[in-house]
C-alpha positions in Angstrom: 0.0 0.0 0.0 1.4 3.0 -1.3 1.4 6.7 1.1 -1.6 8.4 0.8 -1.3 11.2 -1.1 -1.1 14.3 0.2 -4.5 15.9 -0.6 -7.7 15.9 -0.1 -9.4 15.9 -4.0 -12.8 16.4 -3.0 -14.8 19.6 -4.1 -16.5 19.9 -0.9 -13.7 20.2 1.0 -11.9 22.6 -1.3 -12.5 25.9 0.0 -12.0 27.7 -3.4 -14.7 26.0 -5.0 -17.0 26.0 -1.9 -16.4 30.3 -1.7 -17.5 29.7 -5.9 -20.3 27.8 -5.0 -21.9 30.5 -2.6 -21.5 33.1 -4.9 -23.2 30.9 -8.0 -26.1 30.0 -6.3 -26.1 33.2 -5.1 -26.4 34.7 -8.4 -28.6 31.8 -9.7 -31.0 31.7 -6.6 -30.8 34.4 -4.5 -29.9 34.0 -0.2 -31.3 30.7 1.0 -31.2 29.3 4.6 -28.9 26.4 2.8 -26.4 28.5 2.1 -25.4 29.1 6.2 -24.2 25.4 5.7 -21.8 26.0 2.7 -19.9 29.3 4.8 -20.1 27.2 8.0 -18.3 24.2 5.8 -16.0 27.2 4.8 -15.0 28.5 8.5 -14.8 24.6 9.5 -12.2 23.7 6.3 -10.1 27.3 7.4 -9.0 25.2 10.6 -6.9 23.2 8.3 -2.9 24.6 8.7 -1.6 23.9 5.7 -3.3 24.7 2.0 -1.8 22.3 -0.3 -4.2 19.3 2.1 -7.2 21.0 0.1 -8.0 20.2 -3.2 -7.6 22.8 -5.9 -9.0 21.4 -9.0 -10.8 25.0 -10.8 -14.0 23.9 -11.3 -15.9 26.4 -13.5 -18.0 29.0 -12.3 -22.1 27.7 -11.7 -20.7 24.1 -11.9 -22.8 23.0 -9.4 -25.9 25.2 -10.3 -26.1 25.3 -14.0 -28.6 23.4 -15.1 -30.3 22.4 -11.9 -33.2 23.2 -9.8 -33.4 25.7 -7.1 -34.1 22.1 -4.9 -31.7 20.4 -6.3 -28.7 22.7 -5.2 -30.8 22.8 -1.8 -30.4 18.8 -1.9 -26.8 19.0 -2.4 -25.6 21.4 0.2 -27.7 19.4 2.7 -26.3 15.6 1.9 -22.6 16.4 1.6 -22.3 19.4 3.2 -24.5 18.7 7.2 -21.7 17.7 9.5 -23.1 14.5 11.1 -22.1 14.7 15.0 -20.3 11.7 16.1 -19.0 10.7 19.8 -15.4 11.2 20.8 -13.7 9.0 23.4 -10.8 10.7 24.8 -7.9 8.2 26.0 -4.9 9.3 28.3 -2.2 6.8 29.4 -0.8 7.6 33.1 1.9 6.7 35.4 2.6 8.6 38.4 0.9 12.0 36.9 -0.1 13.7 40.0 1.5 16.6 38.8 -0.5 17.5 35.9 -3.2 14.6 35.3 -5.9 16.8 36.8 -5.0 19.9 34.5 -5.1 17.4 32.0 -8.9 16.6 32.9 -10.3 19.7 33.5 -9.6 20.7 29.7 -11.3 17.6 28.5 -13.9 16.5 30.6 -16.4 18.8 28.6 -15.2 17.9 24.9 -15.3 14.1 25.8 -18.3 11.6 25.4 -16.3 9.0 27.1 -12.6 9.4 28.8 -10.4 6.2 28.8 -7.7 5.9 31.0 -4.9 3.5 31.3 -2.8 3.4 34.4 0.7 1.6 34.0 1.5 1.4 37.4 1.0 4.3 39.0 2.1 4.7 42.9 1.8 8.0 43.4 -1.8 9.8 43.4 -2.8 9.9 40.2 -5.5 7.3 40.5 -7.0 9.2 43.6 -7.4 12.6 41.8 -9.0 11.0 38.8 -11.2 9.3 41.2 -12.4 12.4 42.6 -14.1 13.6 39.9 -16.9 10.8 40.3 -17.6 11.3 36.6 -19.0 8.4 35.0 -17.8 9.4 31.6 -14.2 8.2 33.2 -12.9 4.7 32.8 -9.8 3.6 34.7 -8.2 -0.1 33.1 -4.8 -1.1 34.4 -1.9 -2.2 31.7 1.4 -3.7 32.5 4.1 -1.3 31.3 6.2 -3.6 28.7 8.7 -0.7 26.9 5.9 -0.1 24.5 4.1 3.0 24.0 2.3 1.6 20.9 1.2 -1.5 23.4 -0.6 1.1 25.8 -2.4 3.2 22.9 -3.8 0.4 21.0 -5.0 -1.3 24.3 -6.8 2.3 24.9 -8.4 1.8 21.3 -9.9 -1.5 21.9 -11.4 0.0 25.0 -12.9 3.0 24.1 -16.2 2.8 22.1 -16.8 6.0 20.5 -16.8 6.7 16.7 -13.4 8.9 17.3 -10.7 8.4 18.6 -8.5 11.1 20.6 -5.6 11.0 22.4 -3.9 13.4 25.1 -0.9 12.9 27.3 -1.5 13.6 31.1 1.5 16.1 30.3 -0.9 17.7 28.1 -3.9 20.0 27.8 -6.3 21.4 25.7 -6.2 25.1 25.0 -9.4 26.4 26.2 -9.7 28.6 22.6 -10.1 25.2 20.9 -12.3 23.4 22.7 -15.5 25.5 20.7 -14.2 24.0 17.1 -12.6 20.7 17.8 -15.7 18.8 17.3 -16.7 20.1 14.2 -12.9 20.5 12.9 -13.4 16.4 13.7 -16.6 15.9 12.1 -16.3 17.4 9.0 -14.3 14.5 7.9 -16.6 12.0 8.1 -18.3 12.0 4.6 -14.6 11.9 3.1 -13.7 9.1 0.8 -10.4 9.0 2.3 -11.6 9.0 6.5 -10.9 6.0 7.3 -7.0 7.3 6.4 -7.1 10.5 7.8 -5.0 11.1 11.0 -5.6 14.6 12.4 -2.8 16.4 13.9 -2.8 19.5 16.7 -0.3 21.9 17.1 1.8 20.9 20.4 3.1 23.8 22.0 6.0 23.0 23.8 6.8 25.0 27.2 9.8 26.6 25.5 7.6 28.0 22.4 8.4 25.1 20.3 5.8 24.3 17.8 5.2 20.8 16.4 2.5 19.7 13.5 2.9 16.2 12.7 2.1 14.4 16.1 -1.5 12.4 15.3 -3.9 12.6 17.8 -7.3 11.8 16.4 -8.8 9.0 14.1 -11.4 7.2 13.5 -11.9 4.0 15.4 -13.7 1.9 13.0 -10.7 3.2 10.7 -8.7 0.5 12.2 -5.7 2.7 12.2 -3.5 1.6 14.7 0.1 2.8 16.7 3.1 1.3 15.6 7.0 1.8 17.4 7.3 1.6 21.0 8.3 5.2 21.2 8.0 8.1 19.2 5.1 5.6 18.2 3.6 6.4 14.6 -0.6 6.2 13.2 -0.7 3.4 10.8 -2.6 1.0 8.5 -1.9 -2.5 8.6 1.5 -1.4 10.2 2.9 0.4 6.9 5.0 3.4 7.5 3.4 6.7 5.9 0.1 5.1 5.3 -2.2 7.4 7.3 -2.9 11.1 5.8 -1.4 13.6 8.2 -3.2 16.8 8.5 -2.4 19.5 11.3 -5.7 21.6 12.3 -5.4 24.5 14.3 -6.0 23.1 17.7 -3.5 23.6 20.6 -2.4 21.4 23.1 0.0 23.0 25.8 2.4 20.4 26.6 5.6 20.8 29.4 6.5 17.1 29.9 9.8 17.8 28.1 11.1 20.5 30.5 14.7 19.4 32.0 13.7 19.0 35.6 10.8 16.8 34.6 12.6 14.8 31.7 15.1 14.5 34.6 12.7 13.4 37.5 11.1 10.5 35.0 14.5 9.7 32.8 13.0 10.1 29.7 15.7 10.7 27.6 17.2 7.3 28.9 14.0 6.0 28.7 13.5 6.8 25.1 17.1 6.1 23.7 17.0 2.9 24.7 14.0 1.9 23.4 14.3 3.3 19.8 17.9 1.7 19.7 15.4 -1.4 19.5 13.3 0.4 17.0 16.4 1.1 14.4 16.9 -2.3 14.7 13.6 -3.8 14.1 13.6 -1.2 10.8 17.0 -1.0 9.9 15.3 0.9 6.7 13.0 3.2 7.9 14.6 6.8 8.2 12.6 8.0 11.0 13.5 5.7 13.8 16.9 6.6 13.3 16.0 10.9 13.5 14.5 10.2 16.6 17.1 8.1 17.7 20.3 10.3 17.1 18.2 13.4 18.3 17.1 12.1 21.8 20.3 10.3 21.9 22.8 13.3 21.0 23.8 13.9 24.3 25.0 10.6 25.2 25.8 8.7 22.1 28.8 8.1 20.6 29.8 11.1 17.9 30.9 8.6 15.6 27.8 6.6 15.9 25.4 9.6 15.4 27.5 10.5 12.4 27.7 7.0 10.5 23.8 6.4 11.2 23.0 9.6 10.0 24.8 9.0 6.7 23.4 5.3 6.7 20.2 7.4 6.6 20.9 10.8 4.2 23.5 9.1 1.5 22.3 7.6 -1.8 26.3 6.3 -2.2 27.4 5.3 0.5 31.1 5.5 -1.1 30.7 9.6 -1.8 30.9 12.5 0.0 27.7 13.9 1.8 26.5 15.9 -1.2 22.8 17.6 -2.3 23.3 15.3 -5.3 24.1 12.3 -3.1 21.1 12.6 -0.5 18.1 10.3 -0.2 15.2 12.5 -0.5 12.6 11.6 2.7 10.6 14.2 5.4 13.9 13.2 7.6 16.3 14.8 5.3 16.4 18.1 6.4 16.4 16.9 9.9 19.6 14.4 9.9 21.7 16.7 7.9 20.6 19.5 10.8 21.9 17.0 13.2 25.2 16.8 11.2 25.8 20.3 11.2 25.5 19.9 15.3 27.5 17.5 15.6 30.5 18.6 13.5 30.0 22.0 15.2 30.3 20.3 18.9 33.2 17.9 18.0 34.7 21.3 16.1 34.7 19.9 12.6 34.6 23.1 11.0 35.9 22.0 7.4 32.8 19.3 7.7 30.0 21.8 9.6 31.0 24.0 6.6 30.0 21.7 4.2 26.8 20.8 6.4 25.8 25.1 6.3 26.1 25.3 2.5 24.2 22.0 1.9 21.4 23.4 4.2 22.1 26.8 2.4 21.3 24.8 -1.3 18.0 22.7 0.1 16.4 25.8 2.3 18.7 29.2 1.5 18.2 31.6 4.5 16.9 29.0 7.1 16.4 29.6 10.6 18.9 26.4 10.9 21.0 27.0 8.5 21.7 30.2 9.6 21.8 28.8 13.7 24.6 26.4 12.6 26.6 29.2 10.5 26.5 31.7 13.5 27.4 29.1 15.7 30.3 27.9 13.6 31.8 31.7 13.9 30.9 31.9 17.1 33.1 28.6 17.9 35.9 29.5 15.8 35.9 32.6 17.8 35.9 31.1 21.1 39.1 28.8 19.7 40.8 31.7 19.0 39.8 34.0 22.6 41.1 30.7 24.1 44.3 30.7 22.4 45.0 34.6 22.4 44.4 33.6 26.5 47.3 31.5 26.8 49.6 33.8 24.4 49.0 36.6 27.1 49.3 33.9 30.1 52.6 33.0 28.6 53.9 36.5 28.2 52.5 37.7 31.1 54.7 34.6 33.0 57.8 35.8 31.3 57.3 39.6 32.1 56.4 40.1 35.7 59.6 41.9 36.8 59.2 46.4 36.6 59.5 46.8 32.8 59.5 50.3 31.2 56.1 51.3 29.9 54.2 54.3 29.1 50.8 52.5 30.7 52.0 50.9 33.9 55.3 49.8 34.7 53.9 46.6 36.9 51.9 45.3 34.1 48.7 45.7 35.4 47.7 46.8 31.6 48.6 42.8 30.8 46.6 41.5 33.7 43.5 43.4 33.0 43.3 41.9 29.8 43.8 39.0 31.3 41.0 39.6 33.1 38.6 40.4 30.5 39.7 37.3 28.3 39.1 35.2 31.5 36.1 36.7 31.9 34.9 35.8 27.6 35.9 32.3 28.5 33.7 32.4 31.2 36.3 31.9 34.2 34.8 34.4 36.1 35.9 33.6 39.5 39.8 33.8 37.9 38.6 37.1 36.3 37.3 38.7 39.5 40.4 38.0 41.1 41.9 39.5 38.6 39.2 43.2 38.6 39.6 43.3 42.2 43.5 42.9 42.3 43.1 46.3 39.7 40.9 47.9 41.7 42.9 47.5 44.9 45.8 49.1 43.5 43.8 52.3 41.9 44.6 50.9 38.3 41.0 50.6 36.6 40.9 54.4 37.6 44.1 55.5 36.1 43.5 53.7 32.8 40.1 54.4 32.2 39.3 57.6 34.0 35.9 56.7 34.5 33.5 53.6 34.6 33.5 51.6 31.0 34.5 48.9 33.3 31.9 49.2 35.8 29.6 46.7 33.8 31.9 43.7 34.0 32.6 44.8 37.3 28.8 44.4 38.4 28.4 41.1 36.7 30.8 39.8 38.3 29.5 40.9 41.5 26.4 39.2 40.8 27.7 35.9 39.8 29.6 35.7 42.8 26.5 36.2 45.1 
């Protein structure tokens, strides 16, 4: 089975035709109550992020209308254009969540026709809070944690019994702003040829203002789409990667899971290395298990590693260069040669990270992350050479510390206040305040500078110290 393809090619959900449709019937006709239907399919469609999901066949003007009865068009606009309303159960996965699960609730509990909740082991008071609520909506099962993410989602499928499907983390909530249009954002799909594919995406605002589109979320059940990979876990049919239709809609979760302290408290990074190390193995093909490997791993794993499963992934020759002409063209392009450009960058690889910016400068010219990696390249290259103008002055400075003729100071306190300030760019700031307050003591900042320019540094340091 091949990827769906990445539109919609329907008429009614093609907002161009539908905004052509009002306006011929308009013309033909005259206003009609029907015609409510068509603008609210129009507002309903707009909650769709991205334009090329939506069909843009150009249908002539009056298709619909030449040649038809006043009833007929009524006819139309009411069978495909009526949203049916169908029941959403609402499934959340918890484990010790007593920090958030009830946040989690409260933005839910009104949206959902049934709430499903499996429990992993939780030992905290998660269970108790959800408890409290006395909702009968609210279904607690208990699951055995196996290292499977996908496990724990597609046992929440088979319990749940409403026609969608939605899923929130307990780290997660539901924007208040997007709780009036989910439903219908959700309905609207379910006269579409291709529903049974579709996988519906929110936006997931991260609590550092990160924004991320392509994380499904909502289905329908009888679709028998199911989760796949025991992290990172991916929608699919029949278990074949890129076989659901991914569409962000403009619905916000708020999502802080992935702050440090809490990735910390619950090892998630650990957690998640390890188990899509498993993953790349069980696809040794599939591009996107190793991304997410190499980019939760980036801090721990080996740099040669990352780099030779990042070209296993990105070159079409394995024998040539890294090259726009030698890369495998998938969505994890962009990303793997991104986490190139990092790692040369750390590991200062500049002749490589160079080659890594102007790659990223042929595929997207001007990127954010093209332009991230270039700064930081200078910025490294500049720190290399602060570091090594330090020891050039720490050296002379070591061979000059007898009274030497100079028009500045005869002690060198001119040498040890730069000293200070390139101690102070390297970030050795307790070295560096040494350093300041040795000046100070001895009435040199004043001499040289006749007034404050230094003061700034001065305070900083002061602050750092306390």
């Amino acid at each position: 089975m091949n990827a769906i393809n990445n539109v919609l090619e329907d008429k009614w959900f093609d907002i161009q035709f539908l905004e052509m449709y009002v306006r011929s019937c308009l013309k033909t006709f005259g206003y009609f109550d029907e015609i409510l239907i068509v603008k609210k399919r129009i507002e309903v469609l707009k909650n769709i992020i991205e334009d090329q999901y939506l069909a843009t066949n150009n249908y002539m003007e009056g298709f619909m209308v030449l040649n038809t009865t006043f009833e007929r068009a009524k006819e139309h606009i009411k069978s495909n254009l009526v949203i049916d309303e169908k029941t959403i159960s609402i499934c959340i996965m918890v484990k010790n969540e007593e920090r958030c699960i009830k946040r989690c609730l409260d933005s839910i509990e009104i949206l959902a026709d049934e709430i499903i909740i499996i429990d992993t082991g939780s030992s905290d008071n998660t269970i108790n809070i959800i408890k409290e609520y006395r909702n009968s909506k609210i279904k607690i099962y208990q699951k055995e944690w196996k290292n499977d993410f996908s496990g724990i989602r597609n046992y929440a499928i088979k319990k749940a019994s409403s026609e969608w499907i939605m899923f929130i983390d307990a780290d997660e909530c539901l924007d208040e702003a997007s709780i009036s249009n989910l439903s219908l954002t959700l309905n609207v799909f379910n006269t579409h040829k291709l529903r049974d594919s579709i996988v519906l995406c929110p936006v997931i605002n991260e609590a550092d203002n990160t924004l991320h589109y392509r994380t499904g979320k909502f289905f329908r059940k009888d679709s028998g789409i199911k989760f796949f990979g025991t992290c990172h876990e991916e929608a699919r049919i029949k278990d074949i990667p890129d076989s659901t239709l991914l569409i962000p809609i403009k619905v916000d979760y708020l999502h802080d899971g992935y702050l440090a302290k809490i990735q910390n408290n619950k090892k998630k990074k650990k957690r998640n290395t390890e188990l899509l190390k498993g993953m790349v193995e069980l696809e040794p093909n599939n591009p996107r298990w190793g991304y997410m490997f190499v980019r939760d791993g980036f801090a721990t794993l080996d740099s040669e590693y990352i780099e030779k499963l990042c070209l296993r992934f990105l070159l079409v020759d394995k024998n040539l260069k890294i090259s726009v002409e030698n890369l495998q063209n998938h969505k994890f392009t962009l990303s793997l040669v991104t986490i190139l450009g990092r790692l040369y960058l750390r590991e200062c690889e500049f002749e490589k990270s160079n080659l890594i910016i102007r790659i990223l400068g042929e595929l997207t010219p001007n990127s954010q992350d093209g332009k991230f990696l270039a700064f930081m390249e200078r910025f490294s290259k500049l720190k290399i050479e602060t570091n090594s103008l330090l020891t050039e002055v720490i050296e002379y400075r070591r061979n000059h510390e007898l009274d030497e003729e100079s028009l500045i100071s005869t002690q060198g306190y001119h040498i040890d206040y730069v000293l200070g300030l390139l101690l102070f760019e390297t970030g050795n700031y307790p070295q560096s305040k040494k350093y300041f307050d040795f000046l100070q003591e001895n009435h040199f900042l004043e001499e040289l500078f006749q007034g404050s320019s230094y003061s700034t540094i001065l305070k900083m340091l002061e602050h750092m110290e306390d």
